[in-house]
C-alpha positions in Angstrom: -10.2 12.2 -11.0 -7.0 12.4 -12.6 -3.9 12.8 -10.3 -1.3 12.1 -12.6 1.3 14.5 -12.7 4.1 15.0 -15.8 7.3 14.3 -13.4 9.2 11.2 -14.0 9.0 9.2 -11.4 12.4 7.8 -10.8 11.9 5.0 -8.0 13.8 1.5 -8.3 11.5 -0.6 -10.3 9.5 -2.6 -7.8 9.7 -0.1 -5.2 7.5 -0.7 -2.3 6.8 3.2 -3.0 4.7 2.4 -5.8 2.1 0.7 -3.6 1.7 3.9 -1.6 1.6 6.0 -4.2 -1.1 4.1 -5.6 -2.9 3.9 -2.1 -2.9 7.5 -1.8 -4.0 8.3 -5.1 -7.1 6.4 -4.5 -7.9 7.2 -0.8 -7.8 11.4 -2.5 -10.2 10.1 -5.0 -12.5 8.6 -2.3 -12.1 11.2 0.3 -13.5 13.7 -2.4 -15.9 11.8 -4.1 -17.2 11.6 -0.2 -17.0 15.8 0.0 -13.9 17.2 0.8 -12.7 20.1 -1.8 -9.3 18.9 -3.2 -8.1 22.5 -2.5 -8.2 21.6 0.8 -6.3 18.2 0.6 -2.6 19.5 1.6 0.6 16.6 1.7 4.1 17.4 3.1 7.4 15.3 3.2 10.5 15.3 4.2 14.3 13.7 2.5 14.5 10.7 0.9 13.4 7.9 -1.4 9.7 9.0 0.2 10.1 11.7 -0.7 9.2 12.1 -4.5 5.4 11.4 -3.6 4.7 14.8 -4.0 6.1 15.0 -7.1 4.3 12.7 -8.6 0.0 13.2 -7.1 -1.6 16.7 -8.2 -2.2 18.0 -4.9 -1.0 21.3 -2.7 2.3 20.1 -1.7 5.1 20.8 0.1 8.8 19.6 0.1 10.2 19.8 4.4 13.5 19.5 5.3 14.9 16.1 6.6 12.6 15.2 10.2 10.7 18.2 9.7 7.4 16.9 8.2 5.3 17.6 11.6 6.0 21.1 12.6 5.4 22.2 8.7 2.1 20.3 8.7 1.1 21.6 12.1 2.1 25.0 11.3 -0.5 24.5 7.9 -3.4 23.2 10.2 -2.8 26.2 12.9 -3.9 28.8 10.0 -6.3 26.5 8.3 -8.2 23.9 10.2 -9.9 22.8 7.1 -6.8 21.2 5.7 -7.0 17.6 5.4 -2.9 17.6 6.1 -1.0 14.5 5.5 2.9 14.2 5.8 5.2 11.4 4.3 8.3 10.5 5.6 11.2 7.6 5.9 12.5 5.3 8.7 15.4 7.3 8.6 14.1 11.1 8.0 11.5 10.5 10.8 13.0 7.8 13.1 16.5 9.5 13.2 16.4 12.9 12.5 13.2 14.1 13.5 12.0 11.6 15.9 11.8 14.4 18.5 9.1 16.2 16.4 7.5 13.0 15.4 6.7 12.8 19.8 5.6 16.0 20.0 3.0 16.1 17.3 1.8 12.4 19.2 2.3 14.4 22.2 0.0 17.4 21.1 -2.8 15.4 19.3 -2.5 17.6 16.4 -4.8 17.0 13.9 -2.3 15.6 11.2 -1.6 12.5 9.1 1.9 11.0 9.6 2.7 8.0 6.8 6.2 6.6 7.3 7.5 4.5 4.5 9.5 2.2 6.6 12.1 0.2 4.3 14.1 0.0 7.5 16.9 1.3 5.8 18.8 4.5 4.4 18.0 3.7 0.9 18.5 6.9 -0.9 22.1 7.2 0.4 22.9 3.8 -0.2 22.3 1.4 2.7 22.8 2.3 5.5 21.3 1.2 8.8 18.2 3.0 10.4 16.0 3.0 13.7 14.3 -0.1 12.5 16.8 -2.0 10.8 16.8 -5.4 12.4 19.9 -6.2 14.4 22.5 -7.9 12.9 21.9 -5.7 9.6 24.4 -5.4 7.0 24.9 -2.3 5.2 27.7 0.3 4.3 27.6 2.0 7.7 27.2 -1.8 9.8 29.8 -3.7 7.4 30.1 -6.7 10.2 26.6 -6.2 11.0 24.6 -3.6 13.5 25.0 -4.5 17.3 21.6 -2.0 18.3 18.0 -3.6 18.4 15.5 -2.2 16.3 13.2 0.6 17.7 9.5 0.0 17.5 8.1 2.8 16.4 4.1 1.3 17.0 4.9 1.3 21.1 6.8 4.4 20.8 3.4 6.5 19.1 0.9 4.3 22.0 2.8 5.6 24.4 3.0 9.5 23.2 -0.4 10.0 23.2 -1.5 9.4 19.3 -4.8 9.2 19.3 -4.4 6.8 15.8 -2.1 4.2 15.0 -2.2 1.9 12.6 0.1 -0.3 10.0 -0.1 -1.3 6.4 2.1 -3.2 4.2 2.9 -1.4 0.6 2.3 -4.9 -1.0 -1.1 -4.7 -0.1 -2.1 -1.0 -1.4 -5.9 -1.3 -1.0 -5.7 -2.3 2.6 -3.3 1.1 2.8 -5.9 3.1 1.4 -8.6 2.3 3.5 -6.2 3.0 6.6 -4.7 6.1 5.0 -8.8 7.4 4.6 -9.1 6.6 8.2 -6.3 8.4 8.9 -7.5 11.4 7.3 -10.9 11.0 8.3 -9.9 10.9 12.5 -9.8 14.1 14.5 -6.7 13.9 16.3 -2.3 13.0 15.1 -3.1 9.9 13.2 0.3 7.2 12.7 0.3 5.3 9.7 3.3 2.9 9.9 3.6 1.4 6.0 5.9 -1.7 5.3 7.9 -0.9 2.4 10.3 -2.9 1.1 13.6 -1.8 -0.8 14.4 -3.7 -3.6 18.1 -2.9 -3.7 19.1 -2.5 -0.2 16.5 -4.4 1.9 14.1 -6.5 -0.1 11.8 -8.3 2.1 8.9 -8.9 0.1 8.9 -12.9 0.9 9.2 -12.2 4.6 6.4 -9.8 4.8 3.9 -11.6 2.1 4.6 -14.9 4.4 4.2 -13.1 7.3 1.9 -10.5 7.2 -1.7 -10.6 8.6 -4.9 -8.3 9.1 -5.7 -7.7 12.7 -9.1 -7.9 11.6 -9.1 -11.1 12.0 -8.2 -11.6 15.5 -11.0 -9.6 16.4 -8.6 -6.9 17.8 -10.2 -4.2 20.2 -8.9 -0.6 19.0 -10.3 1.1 22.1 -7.8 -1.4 24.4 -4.2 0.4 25.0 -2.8 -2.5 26.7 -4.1 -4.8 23.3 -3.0 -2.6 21.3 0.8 -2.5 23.0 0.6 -6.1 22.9 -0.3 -6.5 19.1 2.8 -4.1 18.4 5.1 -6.3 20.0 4.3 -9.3 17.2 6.9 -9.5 14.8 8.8 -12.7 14.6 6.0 -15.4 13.4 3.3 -13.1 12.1 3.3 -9.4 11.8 -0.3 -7.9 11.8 -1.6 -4.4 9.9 -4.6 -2.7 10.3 -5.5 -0.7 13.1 -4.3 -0.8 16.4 -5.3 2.0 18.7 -7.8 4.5 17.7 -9.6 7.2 20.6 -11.2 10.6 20.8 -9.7 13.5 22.4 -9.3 17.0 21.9 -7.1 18.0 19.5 -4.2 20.8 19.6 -5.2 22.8 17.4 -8.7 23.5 19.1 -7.0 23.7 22.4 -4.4 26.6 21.1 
Protein backbone atom coordinates (compact mmCIF):
# COMPACT_ATOMS: atom_id res chain seq x y z
CA UNK A 1 0.00 0.00 0.00
CA UNK A 2 1.15 3.23 -1.04
CA UNK A 3 1.59 5.87 1.83
CA UNK A 4 3.48 8.37 0.08
CA UNK A 5 2.18 11.64 0.31
CA UNK A 6 3.08 14.89 -2.25
CA UNK A 7 4.56 17.14 0.62
CA UNK A 8 8.15 17.88 0.61
CA UNK A 9 9.71 16.51 3.18
CA UNK A 10 12.13 19.07 4.48
CA UNK A 11 14.30 17.13 7.28
CA UNK A 12 18.21 17.61 7.49
CA UNK A 13 19.59 15.04 5.19
CA UNK A 14 20.45 12.04 7.33
CA UNK A 15 17.93 12.82 9.84
CA UNK A 16 17.36 10.11 12.33
CA UNK A 17 13.50 11.04 11.34
CA UNK A 18 13.82 9.24 8.21
CA UNK A 19 14.24 5.85 10.02
CA UNK A 20 10.94 6.42 11.71
CA UNK A 21 9.19 7.52 9.10
CA UNK A 22 10.15 4.53 7.31
CA UNK A 23 9.32 2.24 10.41
CA UNK A 24 5.92 3.60 10.57
CA UNK A 25 5.17 3.33 7.11
CA UNK A 26 5.69 -0.29 7.25
CA UNK A 27 4.35 -1.29 10.62
CA UNK A 28 0.65 0.69 8.84
CA UNK A 29 1.22 -1.64 5.96
CA UNK A 30 1.53 -4.69 8.32
CA UNK A 31 -1.00 -3.75 10.83
CA UNK A 32 -3.55 -3.71 7.77
CA UNK A 33 -2.46 -6.44 5.79
CA UNK A 34 -3.16 -8.24 9.42
CA UNK A 35 -6.97 -6.53 9.39
CA UNK A 36 -7.23 -3.26 10.69
CA UNK A 37 -9.22 -0.75 8.25
CA UNK A 38 -6.82 2.15 7.52
CA UNK A 39 -9.72 4.52 8.21
CA UNK A 40 -9.34 3.56 11.54
CA UNK A 41 -5.48 4.12 11.78
CA UNK A 42 -5.40 7.83 13.43
CA UNK A 43 -1.59 9.67 14.16
CA UNK A 44 -1.28 12.95 16.21
CA UNK A 45 1.90 15.17 17.00
CA UNK A 46 2.90 17.84 18.54
CA UNK A 47 5.85 20.97 17.58
CA UNK A 48 8.93 20.28 16.21
CA UNK A 49 11.39 18.61 13.85
CA UNK A 50 8.85 15.40 14.70
CA UNK A 51 6.58 16.90 13.75
CA UNK A 52 6.30 16.82 9.89
CA UNK A 53 5.55 12.86 10.06
CA UNK A 54 2.12 13.57 9.38
CA UNK A 55 2.83 15.36 6.62
CA UNK A 56 4.45 13.12 4.90
CA UNK A 57 2.29 9.13 5.57
CA UNK A 58 -1.46 9.16 4.06
CA UNK A 59 -3.17 8.59 7.14
CA UNK A 60 -6.07 10.59 9.37
CA UNK A 61 -3.88 13.02 10.98
CA UNK A 62 -3.72 15.62 13.28
CA UNK A 63 -1.31 18.55 13.97
CA UNK A 64 -1.46 19.20 18.43
CA UNK A 65 -0.02 22.03 19.88
CA UNK A 66 3.45 21.82 21.57
CA UNK A 67 3.05 18.83 24.78
CA UNK A 68 -0.36 18.26 23.84
CA UNK A 69 -0.11 15.03 21.79
CA UNK A 70 -1.91 12.83 24.77
CA UNK A 71 -5.11 14.63 25.68
CA UNK A 72 -5.83 15.11 21.66
CA UNK A 73 -5.28 11.37 21.13
CA UNK A 74 -7.17 10.46 24.25
CA UNK A 75 -9.93 12.75 23.46
CA UNK A 76 -10.06 10.63 19.68
CA UNK A 77 -10.12 7.17 21.54
CA UNK A 78 -12.94 8.45 24.20
CA UNK A 79 -15.47 8.83 20.95
CA UNK A 80 -14.03 6.02 19.02
CA UNK A 81 -12.52 3.05 20.61
CA UNK A 82 -11.79 1.51 17.36
CA UNK A 83 -8.98 3.94 16.59
CA UNK A 84 -5.68 2.56 16.41
CA UNK A 85 -4.28 6.10 17.87
CA UNK A 86 -0.68 6.79 17.75
CA UNK A 87 0.99 10.26 18.79
CA UNK A 88 4.52 11.54 17.86
CA UNK A 89 6.34 13.86 19.75
CA UNK A 90 10.06 15.39 20.64
CA UNK A 91 12.31 15.30 23.69
CA UNK A 92 11.58 18.66 24.02
CA UNK A 93 7.66 19.02 23.11
CA UNK A 94 6.96 16.02 25.38
CA UNK A 95 9.70 16.00 28.08
CA UNK A 96 9.42 19.85 28.73
CA UNK A 97 6.31 21.13 27.83
CA UNK A 98 3.96 18.46 28.16
CA UNK A 99 5.59 16.08 30.46
CA UNK A 100 2.61 16.61 32.78
CA UNK A 101 0.19 15.14 30.17
CA UNK A 102 2.72 12.63 29.06
CA UNK A 103 2.10 11.15 33.26
CA UNK A 104 -1.31 11.27 33.15
CA UNK A 105 -2.02 9.38 30.00
CA UNK A 106 0.80 6.56 31.81
CA UNK A 107 -1.20 7.31 34.78
CA UNK A 108 -4.76 6.47 33.14
CA UNK A 109 -3.67 3.49 30.91
CA UNK A 110 -5.29 5.03 28.07
CA UNK A 111 -5.30 2.99 25.25
CA UNK A 112 -2.74 5.19 23.09
CA UNK A 113 0.53 4.98 21.28
CA UNK A 114 3.19 7.61 22.49
CA UNK A 115 6.49 7.59 20.01
CA UNK A 116 9.11 10.25 21.15
CA UNK A 117 11.74 11.08 18.79
CA UNK A 118 14.35 11.74 21.32
CA UNK A 119 17.45 13.69 19.61
CA UNK A 120 17.94 14.99 23.06
CA UNK A 121 18.02 18.29 21.90
CA UNK A 122 15.85 21.41 20.67
CA UNK A 123 16.71 20.88 17.12
CA UNK A 124 14.09 22.82 15.32
CA UNK A 125 14.94 26.00 17.19
CA UNK A 126 18.41 25.58 16.95
CA UNK A 127 20.11 23.73 19.81
CA UNK A 128 19.19 24.12 22.63
CA UNK A 129 19.36 21.84 25.64
CA UNK A 130 16.37 19.36 26.58
CA UNK A 131 15.20 16.92 29.44
CA UNK A 132 17.56 14.35 28.05
CA UNK A 133 20.42 16.21 26.92
CA UNK A 134 23.37 14.69 28.68
CA UNK A 135 25.03 16.97 31.18
CA UNK A 136 27.74 18.89 30.24
CA UNK A 137 25.86 19.69 26.80
CA UNK A 138 26.70 22.48 24.75
CA UNK A 139 24.28 24.35 22.88
CA UNK A 140 22.93 28.00 22.35
CA UNK A 141 20.97 28.02 25.64
CA UNK A 142 24.10 25.99 27.79
CA UNK A 143 27.07 27.96 25.98
CA UNK A 144 29.62 26.76 28.91
CA UNK A 145 27.87 23.61 29.03
CA UNK A 146 24.42 22.30 31.04
CA UNK A 147 24.99 21.80 34.86
CA UNK A 148 21.35 19.51 35.15
CA UNK A 149 21.49 15.53 34.71
CA UNK A 150 19.54 14.10 32.15
CA UNK A 151 16.00 12.85 32.95
CA UNK A 152 15.26 9.26 32.14
CA UNK A 153 12.28 9.18 30.63
CA UNK A 154 12.11 4.87 30.59
CA UNK A 155 11.93 4.97 34.74
CA UNK A 156 9.77 7.91 34.65
CA UNK A 157 6.84 5.86 32.30
CA UNK A 158 7.68 2.32 34.77
CA UNK A 159 6.86 4.21 37.42
CA UNK A 160 3.47 6.05 36.07
CA UNK A 161 1.80 3.09 35.43
CA UNK A 162 2.43 2.45 31.43
CA UNK A 163 1.40 -0.65 30.85
CA UNK A 164 4.15 -0.74 27.63
CA UNK A 165 7.39 0.53 27.40
CA UNK A 166 9.82 0.00 25.09
CA UNK A 167 13.01 1.68 23.05
CA UNK A 168 14.19 1.62 19.52
CA UNK A 169 17.03 3.30 17.87
CA UNK A 170 16.04 5.20 14.41
CA UNK A 171 19.23 3.62 12.84
CA UNK A 172 17.70 0.47 13.15
CA UNK A 173 14.03 1.09 11.53
CA UNK A 174 12.93 -2.61 11.23
CA UNK A 175 13.51 -3.32 14.82
CA UNK A 176 11.19 0.16 15.34
CA UNK A 177 8.59 -1.33 13.41
CA UNK A 178 8.17 -4.36 15.02
CA UNK A 179 8.05 -2.36 18.42
CA UNK A 180 5.81 0.38 17.03
CA UNK A 181 3.22 -2.86 15.77
CA UNK A 182 3.44 -3.93 19.34
CA UNK A 183 2.72 -0.81 20.38
CA UNK A 184 -0.31 -0.54 18.47
CA UNK A 185 -1.26 -4.00 18.86
CA UNK A 186 -1.28 -3.70 23.25
CA UNK A 187 -4.38 -2.69 25.04
CA UNK A 188 -3.35 -0.27 27.39
CA UNK A 189 -0.82 3.62 27.01
CA UNK A 190 1.98 2.08 25.14
CA UNK A 191 5.82 4.20 25.38
CA UNK A 192 7.87 3.95 22.54
CA UNK A 193 11.15 5.83 23.40
CA UNK A 194 13.10 6.09 19.70
CA UNK A 195 16.87 7.13 19.58
CA UNK A 196 17.13 9.68 17.02
CA UNK A 197 20.04 11.36 16.29
CA UNK A 198 20.33 15.04 14.98
CA UNK A 199 22.70 15.51 12.46
CA UNK A 200 23.33 19.20 12.91
CA UNK A 201 22.99 19.79 16.55
CA UNK A 202 23.49 16.38 18.26
CA UNK A 203 24.86 13.65 15.97
CA UNK A 204 25.42 10.57 17.76
CA UNK A 205 25.17 7.95 15.31
CA UNK A 206 28.77 6.43 16.25
CA UNK A 207 27.87 6.33 19.91
CA UNK A 208 24.58 4.62 19.56
CA UNK A 209 25.63 2.12 16.49
CA UNK A 210 28.69 1.23 19.10
CA UNK A 211 26.57 1.00 21.78
CA UNK A 212 23.40 -0.07 21.07
CA UNK A 213 22.05 -3.63 21.88
CA UNK A 214 18.65 -5.81 21.69
CA UNK A 215 17.43 -6.87 25.03
CA UNK A 216 16.51 -9.89 23.36
CA UNK A 217 19.41 -11.03 23.90
CA UNK A 218 19.82 -10.97 27.48
CA UNK A 219 16.88 -12.89 27.82
CA UNK A 220 15.08 -9.95 29.47
CA UNK A 221 11.80 -10.75 31.47
CA UNK A 222 9.01 -8.07 30.32
CA UNK A 223 6.59 -9.14 33.02
CA UNK A 224 9.53 -8.17 35.86
CA UNK A 225 9.07 -4.27 36.98
CA UNK A 226 12.07 -4.31 39.07
CA UNK A 227 14.13 -5.82 35.59
CA UNK A 228 12.74 -3.76 33.72
CA UNK A 229 13.80 -0.48 36.10
CA UNK A 230 17.07 -1.91 36.11
CA UNK A 231 17.57 -2.36 32.24
CA UNK A 232 16.58 1.48 32.00
CA UNK A 233 19.23 2.48 34.10
CA UNK A 234 21.97 1.07 31.32
CA UNK A 235 23.43 3.77 29.45
CA UNK A 236 27.04 4.36 29.69
CA UNK A 237 28.65 0.94 28.21
CA UNK A 238 25.75 -0.47 26.35
CA UNK A 239 22.37 0.93 25.87
CA UNK A 240 19.65 -1.79 25.12
CA UNK A 241 16.19 -1.44 22.89
CA UNK A 242 13.45 -3.58 22.66
CA UNK A 243 10.94 -4.12 25.16
CA UNK A 244 11.17 -3.51 28.60
CA UNK A 245 7.90 -3.75 30.51
CA UNK A 246 4.85 -4.97 29.03
CA UNK A 247 1.41 -6.00 31.37
CA UNK A 248 -2.40 -6.26 31.10
CA UNK A 249 -4.66 -4.01 32.81
CA UNK A 250 -7.78 -2.23 32.29
CA UNK A 251 -7.59 0.48 30.21
CA UNK A 252 -9.23 4.17 30.78
CA UNK A 253 -11.16 4.24 28.30
CA UNK A 254 -13.27 1.08 29.34
CA UNK A 255 -13.18 2.26 32.82
CA UNK A 256 -14.81 5.89 31.93
Amino acid sequence: MKLNTNAEITWCPGCGNFGILAALKNAVNDLVAEGTPKENIVIASGIGCHAKIVDYINVNSFYSIHGRVPPTLTGMKLANKNLVAIGFAGDGDMYDEGISHLIHAAKRNTDITMVIHDNRVFALTTGQFTATSPRGFRGKSTPNGSVENPLNPLKLMLSAGATFVARGYAGNPNHLKELIKKAARHKGFSFVEVLQPCVVFNNTYQEYNRKVYDLSEDNHDTSSLDAAMKKADEWKERIPIGVFYEKESKVFEDNF
